[in-house]
Structures are given as structure tokens and as C-alpha cells.
N, C-alpha and C positions, 0 to 999 in steps of 0.2 A: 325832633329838629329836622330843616330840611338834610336830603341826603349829600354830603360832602363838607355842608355849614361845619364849620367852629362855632362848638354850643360855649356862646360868650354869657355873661352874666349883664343885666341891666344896671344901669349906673344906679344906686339908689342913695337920696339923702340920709337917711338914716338905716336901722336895721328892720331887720321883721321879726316882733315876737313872734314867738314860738312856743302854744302852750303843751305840751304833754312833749320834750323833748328827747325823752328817755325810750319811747316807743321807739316800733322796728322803723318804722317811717321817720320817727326824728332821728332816729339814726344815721340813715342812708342821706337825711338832707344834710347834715351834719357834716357827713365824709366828703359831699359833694360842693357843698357851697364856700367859696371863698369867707376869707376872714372880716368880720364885722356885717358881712350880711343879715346872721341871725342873732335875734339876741332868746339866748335859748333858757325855757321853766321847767323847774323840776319840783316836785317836793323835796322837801328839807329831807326825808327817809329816804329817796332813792337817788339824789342830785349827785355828782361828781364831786370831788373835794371842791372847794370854792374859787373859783378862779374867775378873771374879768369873763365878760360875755355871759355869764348866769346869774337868774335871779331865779329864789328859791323860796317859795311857799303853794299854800292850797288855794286854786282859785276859787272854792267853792266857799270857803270860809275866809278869806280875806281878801275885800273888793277894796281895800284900800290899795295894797301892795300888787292886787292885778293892775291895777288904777296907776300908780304909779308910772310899772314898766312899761302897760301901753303908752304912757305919757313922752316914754322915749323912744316908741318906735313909730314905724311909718303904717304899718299897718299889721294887723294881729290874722294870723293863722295858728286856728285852733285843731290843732290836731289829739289834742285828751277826750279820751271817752271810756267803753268797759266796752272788751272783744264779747265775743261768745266764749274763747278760752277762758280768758278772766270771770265773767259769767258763772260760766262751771265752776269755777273755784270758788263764790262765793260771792263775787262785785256786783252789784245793784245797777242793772241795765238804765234805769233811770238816769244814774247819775253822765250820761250821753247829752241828757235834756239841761239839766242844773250846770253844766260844764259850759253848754255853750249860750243860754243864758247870761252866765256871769259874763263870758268874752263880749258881748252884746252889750249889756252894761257898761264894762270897761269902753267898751268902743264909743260910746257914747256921753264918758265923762272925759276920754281922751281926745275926742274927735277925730276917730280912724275908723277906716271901714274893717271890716269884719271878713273873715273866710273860714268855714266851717268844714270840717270833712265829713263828710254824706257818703252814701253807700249806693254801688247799685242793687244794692240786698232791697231799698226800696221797691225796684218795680219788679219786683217776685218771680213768678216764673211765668209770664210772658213771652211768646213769641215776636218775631219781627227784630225790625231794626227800632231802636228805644230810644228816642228823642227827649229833650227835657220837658216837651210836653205830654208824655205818655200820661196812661194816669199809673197812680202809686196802687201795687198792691200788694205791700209787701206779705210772708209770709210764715217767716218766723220773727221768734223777740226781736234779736238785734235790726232787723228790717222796718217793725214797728215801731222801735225804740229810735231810730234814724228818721223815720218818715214824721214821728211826732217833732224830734227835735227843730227838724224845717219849718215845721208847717210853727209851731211858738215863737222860734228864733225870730224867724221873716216877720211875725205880729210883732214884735217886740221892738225890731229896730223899724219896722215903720211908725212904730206907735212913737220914739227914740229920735228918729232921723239917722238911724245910721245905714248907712249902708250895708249888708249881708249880701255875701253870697253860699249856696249849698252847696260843695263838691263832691257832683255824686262817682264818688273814687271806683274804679273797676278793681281787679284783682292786681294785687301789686309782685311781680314777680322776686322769691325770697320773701316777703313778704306773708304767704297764701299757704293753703295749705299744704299745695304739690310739693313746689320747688322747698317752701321753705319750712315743710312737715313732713318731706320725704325721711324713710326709716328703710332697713332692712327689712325684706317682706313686700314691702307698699304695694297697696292694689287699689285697680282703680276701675270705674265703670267703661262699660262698651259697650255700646248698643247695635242694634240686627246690622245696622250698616257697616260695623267693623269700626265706626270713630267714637272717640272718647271727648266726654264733656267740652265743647269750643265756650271758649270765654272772651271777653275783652278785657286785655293786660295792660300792664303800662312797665316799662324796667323802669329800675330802682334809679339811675342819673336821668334819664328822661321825664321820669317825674320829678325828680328836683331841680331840675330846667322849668320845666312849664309850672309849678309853684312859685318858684321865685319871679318868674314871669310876670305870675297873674297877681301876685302880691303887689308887686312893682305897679303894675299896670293901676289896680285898683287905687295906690294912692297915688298916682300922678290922673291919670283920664279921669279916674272912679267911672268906667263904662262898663262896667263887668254887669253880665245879669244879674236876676237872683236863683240861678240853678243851672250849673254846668258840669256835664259829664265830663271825666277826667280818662283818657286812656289813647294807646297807638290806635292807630288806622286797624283797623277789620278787626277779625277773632284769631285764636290760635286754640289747637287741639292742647290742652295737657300731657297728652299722652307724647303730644312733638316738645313739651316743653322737656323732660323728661330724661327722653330720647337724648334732645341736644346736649343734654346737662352729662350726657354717658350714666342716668340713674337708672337704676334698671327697676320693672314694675310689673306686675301679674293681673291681668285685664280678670274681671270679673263680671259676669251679666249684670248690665243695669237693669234696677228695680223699676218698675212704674212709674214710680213719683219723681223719678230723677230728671235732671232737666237739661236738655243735648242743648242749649245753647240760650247763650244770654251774650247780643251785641250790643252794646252801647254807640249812637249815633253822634259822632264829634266833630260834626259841622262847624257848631259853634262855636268849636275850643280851636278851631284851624284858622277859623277870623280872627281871632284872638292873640295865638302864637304860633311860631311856625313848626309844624308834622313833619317829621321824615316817613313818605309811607311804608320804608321798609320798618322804621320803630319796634312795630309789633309782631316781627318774626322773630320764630323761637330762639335761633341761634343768637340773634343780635342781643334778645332781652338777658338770656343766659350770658353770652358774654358783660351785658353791662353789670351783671350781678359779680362775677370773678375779678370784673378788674375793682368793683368797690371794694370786695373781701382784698386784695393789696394794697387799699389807701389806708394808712396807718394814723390817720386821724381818727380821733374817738367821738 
């Protein structure tokens, strides 16, 4: 948000589904978003007890009741997929592709536009500043499994009429593996220059500003592209995220293959809605992560 702004919320006529609301990211929109903005999905195995605002089944398996809820909202943000944590434990990276798929569908027997959460795991490890028109190269599963998901999605609601858009999401602070996989011990790389992995972040209220944002936007304009990097202004060190947090960490030689930086270019997303360029300093994002751990909304 710009710096001084009261980050307000856009007036919306109805809410915004919300598929995968259980995640860290539905989480934090969750804490953040006033009431009746989301109308938030869980599975019936992991849902909160039953209360207004949830609806509760498998999108993958019942396009009636996805069908439905889209039917009462304004527009569907698909935030369900398989981590590479989950991954590891056992969850079928595909089902990334069949998730957002079904939202597509849905989108399309509701007549709402679509927003997908994308990764910048797509464009691999690449140097430079990373525009939406880079090309994709990704390089492990979860990056492959993102880059297919786009590249079907985007066929599908054009083949559909719906609108899609990809949000290629940066590292979400708390969220990530630093801040929000920090451990007693944690260590982390450092390369001959002395600095530690730069990445493009986004805090956890700051991106539940500019989601609700583009939600909004996309069903009132519908101008949204169809692929928009999600994050603050420039990069920030890990090692400064860290730092701010007072976590303490054991720097380690980076390997070869390691990658001292991945920036994501947010031109587009600043036509769109408004940056605070401070956003993506360590301290600011650390602080927006402590005051969501005080909001006692679930």
C-alpha cells in the first residue's frame, strides 16, 4: 500500500470464494479481511466446526457444490494446491493442475473470473529483473507442476470464456521457509559476497490487501491480465529477514547450484494497486507478521 495510506478494503457486492482456506495463506487472509468479504472452502476433514461463511467439500470431486458456491460469489481465488512439504509427505503434485482446473470450470458455469495462485518457482533460476513475460523455466516439481497448471488453466478458460488470471506469488513472509521454518540451529547460505539468498517477498496483510484488491478489481473492470507477479517493491536479504525477526541463524557456504537471487518485476501489479515502496523491507514485513500473530481471528 502507498506509504502513510489506510489500507481500506474495496467495497464488494458479494464475497470472494476462497478455495483451499485452511492453508497458511488462507489464513492470514482470513485474519485480515473484514467480515463477509471471504466466503471461505475447506474439506469436510479439515473445515472448522460449521459456521456461516464456510462451505465445505472436495473441489476435485464435486463440481456441483464448487458450482454452487462460486454461484455466490463474486469472484473465485484459488488458493488449493500440494506444497513441496505436502509433496514429501505423500500429496500428488498434480493435483495443483486438477484443483485449478475444477476453479475454471466452476468459473465458467458461475460466470466469474478466476485467480489462481502461481509461483515464481516458475521462472527457475534466472537472473535479472522477471517480468510476466520472462520465459518459464521452471526447475524442480512444484515449479513444473505451476507452470503446467497455467499454461491448461489459461486453455481452458479461453476455450470457456472465462477469464483467468496466474498469480505468480513470491515468497510470502511466515509463510516461507525462513521466517516461517525457522528452528533452533537454522542455517542458512552465504555466498563469497557476504549476502544471503535476496528474494522478492510480500508480508502476510500486504498481500491480503492486494488479493482482495485484485479480486475485486477482476469482478467489477475484469482488466486484470492473464499473469501477474504478486510481491513488494525490490528484494530483501533472508538473512535481514531474520535478523529483524531477532531469529538468530548460522550462515553456511553456498553450494553452486544455489541461487543469490530471484526478483520479481511488479510494474504491473503497481497499475493495478497501490505499493508502499517501503512494503518489502525486512522490518515492515516482520512487523506485519507479529501484529497478524495478535489478531485473534481464526
Amino acid at each position: 500500500m502507498r506509504r502513510g495510506a489506510k489500507m481500506n478494503f474495496p467495497r464488494i457486492l458479494g464475497p470472494i470464494l476462497v478455495l483451499g482456506a485452511t492453508g497458511r495463506i488462507g489464513v492470514m487472509l482470513r485474519r485480515v479481511w473484514p467480515a463477509g468479504q471471504g466466503l471461505w472452502q475447506a474439506r469436510s476433514s479439515v473445515a472448522p466446526a460449521p459456521q456461516a461463511g464456510w462451505v465445505q467439500f472436495d473441489p476435485r470431486s464435486d463440481p456441483a457444490a464448487l458450482a454452487a458456491a462460486a454461484a455466490r460469489a463474486e469472484a473465485i481465488l484459488c488458493l488449493a494446491g500440494v506444497t513441496p512439504a505436502a509433496a514429501a509427505r505423500g500429496a500428488d503434485m498434480a493435483d495443483n493442475i486438477a484443483l485449478a482446473l475444477a476453479a475454471v470450470r466452476a468459473g465458467a458455469a458461475a460466470t466469474r473470473p478466476v485467480l489462481l495462485a502461481s509461483s515464481a518457482a516458475v521462472y527457475g533460476a534466472q537472473g535479472g529483473l522477471l517480468s510476466e513475460a520472462a520465459p518459464l523455466a521452471p526447475i524442480n516439481d512444484y515449479g513444473r507442476a505451476k507452470a503446467e497448471m497455467e499454461r491448461r488453466a489459461t486453455d481452458l478458460g479461453a476455450r470457456l470464456g472465462v477469464p483467468v488470471t496466474a498469480l505468480r506469488i513470491g515468497n510470502v513472509a511466515g509463510a516461507d521457509a525462513i521466517l516461517g521454518g525457522w528452528r533452533p540451529g537454522f542455517t542458512l547460505d552465504r555466498f563469497a559476497d557476504g549476502r544471503t539468498p535476496r528474494r522478492s517477498y510480500i508480508g502476510p496483510v500486504t498481500l491480503a490487501h492486494v488479493l482482495a484488491d485484485l479480486a475485486t478489481r477482476a469482478a467489477g473492470a475484469g482488466d486484470l491480465p492473464g499473469t501477474l507477479n504478486i510481491a513488494a517493491p525490490g528484494v530483501v536479504e533472508m538473512g535481514a529477514l531474520l535478523d529483524a525477526a531477532g531469529l538468530a541463524w548460522v550462515p553456511r557456504p553456498a553450494p553452486v547450484a544455489a541461487i543469490p537471487e530471484v526478483a520479481l518485476d511488479v510494474t504491473a501489479l503497481a497499475r493495478l494497486v497501490p505499493l508502499d515502496p517501503a512494503a518489502g523491507r525486512a522490518q515492515n514485513m516482520v512487523a506485519e507478521g507479529r501484529n497478524l500473530a495478535q489478531n485473534p481471528k481464526p
